[in-house]
C-alpha positions in Angstrom: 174.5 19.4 57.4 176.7 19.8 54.6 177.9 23.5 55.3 178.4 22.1 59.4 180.5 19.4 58.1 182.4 21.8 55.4 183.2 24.3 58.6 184.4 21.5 61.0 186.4 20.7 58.4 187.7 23.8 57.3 188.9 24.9 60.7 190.5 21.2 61.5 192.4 22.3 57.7 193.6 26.1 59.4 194.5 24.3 62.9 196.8 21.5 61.2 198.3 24.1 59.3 198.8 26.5 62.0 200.6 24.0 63.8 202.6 23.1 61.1 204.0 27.0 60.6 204.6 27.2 64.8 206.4 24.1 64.4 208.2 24.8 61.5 207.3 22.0 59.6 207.5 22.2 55.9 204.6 20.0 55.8 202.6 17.4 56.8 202.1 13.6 54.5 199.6 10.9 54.9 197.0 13.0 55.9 194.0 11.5 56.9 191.0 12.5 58.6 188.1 11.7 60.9 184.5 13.2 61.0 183.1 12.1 64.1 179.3 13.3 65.2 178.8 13.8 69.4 175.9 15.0 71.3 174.0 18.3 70.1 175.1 17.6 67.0 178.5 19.0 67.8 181.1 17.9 64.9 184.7 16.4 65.7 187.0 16.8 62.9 190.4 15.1 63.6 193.1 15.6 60.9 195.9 12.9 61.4 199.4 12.7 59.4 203.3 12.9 59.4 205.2 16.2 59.8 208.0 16.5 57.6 210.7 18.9 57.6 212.7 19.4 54.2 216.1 20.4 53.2 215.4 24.1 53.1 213.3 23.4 49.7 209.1 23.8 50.5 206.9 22.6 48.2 204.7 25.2 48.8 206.7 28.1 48.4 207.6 28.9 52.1 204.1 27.8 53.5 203.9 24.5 55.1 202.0 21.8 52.8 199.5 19.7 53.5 198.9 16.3 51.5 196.9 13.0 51.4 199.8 11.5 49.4 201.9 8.7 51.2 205.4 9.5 52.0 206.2 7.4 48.9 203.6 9.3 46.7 204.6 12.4 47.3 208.4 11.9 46.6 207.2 10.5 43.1 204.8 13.7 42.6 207.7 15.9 43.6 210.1 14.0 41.3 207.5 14.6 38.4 207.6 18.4 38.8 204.7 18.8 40.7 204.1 19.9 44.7 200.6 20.2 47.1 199.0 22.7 46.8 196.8 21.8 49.5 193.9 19.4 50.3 190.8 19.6 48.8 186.9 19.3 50.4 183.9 18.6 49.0 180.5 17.7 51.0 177.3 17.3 49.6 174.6 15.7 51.5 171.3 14.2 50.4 168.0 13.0 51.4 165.2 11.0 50.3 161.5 10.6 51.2 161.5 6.8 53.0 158.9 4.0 51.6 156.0 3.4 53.0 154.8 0.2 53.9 152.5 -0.7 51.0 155.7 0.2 48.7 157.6 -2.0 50.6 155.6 -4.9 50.9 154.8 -4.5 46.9 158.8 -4.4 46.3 159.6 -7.5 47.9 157.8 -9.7 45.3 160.0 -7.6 42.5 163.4 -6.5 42.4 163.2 -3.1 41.2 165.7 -0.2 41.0 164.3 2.8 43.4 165.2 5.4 41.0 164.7 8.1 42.8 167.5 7.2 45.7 169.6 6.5 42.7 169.5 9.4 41.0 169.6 11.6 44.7 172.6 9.4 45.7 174.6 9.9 41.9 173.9 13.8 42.2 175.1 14.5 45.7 178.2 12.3 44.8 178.9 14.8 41.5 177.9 17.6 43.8 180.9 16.8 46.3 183.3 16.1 43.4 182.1 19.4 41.5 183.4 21.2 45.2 186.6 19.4 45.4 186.9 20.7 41.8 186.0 23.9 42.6 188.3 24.3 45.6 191.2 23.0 43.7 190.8 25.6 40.8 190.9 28.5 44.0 194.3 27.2 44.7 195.2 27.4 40.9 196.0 23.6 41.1 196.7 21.5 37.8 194.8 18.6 39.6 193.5 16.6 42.0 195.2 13.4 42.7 194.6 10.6 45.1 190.8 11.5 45.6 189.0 9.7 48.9 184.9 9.3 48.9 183.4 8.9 51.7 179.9 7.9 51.7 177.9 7.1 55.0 174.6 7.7 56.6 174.2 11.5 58.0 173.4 9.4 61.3 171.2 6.9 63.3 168.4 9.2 63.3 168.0 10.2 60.1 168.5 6.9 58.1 167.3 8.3 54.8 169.8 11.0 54.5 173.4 10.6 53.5 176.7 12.1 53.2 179.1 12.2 50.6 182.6 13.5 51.3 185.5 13.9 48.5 189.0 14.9 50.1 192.4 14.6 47.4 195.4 16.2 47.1 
């Protein structure tokens, strides 16, 4: 699942920015997206935001920008001597083994942390920051800023598996 959602993702990233360039758009602000799962586990990636056109300056050195930063963001990253570099993905997703009945029964008399889930669930979350990280450092970027996680079940079907997503700036 997680490479699925990484490619929907990645070409939803290419089209925006295609647009952008045959538009010619500097760039595009308040960037948000949607990850939406339809039959045959087909994958809907909608990428939503703001086109902006500049004063002759890009960001981005001549290649339209993308950014989750609000309109107000951005002019104060721009004023402190930084620009996009581009949005950054990270997906992990993790599963887990479900109780059985005897465990569940024998857990509702005590409240008791399920250790395992917690330590699947902390891991795929530092896996999905780890790849935002790493994608950042491929775009030679000095950070990441305004960092969004997502975390949501994979689906209805498969209620002990869930995804994490990480998108900044």
């Amino acid at each position: 699942w997680g490479r699925a959602i990484a490619a929907a993702i990645d070409n939803a990233r290419s089209g925006i920015l295609e647009e952008l360039h045959s538009r010619r758009a500097d760039g595009v602000v308040a960037m948000r997206f949607e990850l939406e799962r339809e039959h045959a586990s087909l994958l809907t990636c909608t990428m939503l935001g703001t086109a902006v056109q500049g004063s002759g300056r890009r960001p981005g050195a001549g290649h339209p920008f993308a950014t989750t930063l609000s309109a107000r963001d951005f002019h104060l990253l721009v004023r402190a001597g930084y620009h996009p570099v581009g949005i950054v993905i990270g997906v992990s997703v993790v599963g887990f083994a479900a109780r059985s009945a005897a465990q569940s029964l024998g857990l509702s008399r005590e409240n008791v942390e399920l250790s395992d889930q917690t330590t699947a669930l902390y891991s795929a979350r530092e896996q999905a920051m780890e790849m935002m990280e790493r994608e950042a450092a491929e775009l030679h970027a000095d950070g990441v800023v305004e960092v969004q996680l997502q975390e949501r079940p994979v689906n209805a079907l498969l209620i002990h598996a869930v995804e994490f997503i990480a998108v900044g700036t």
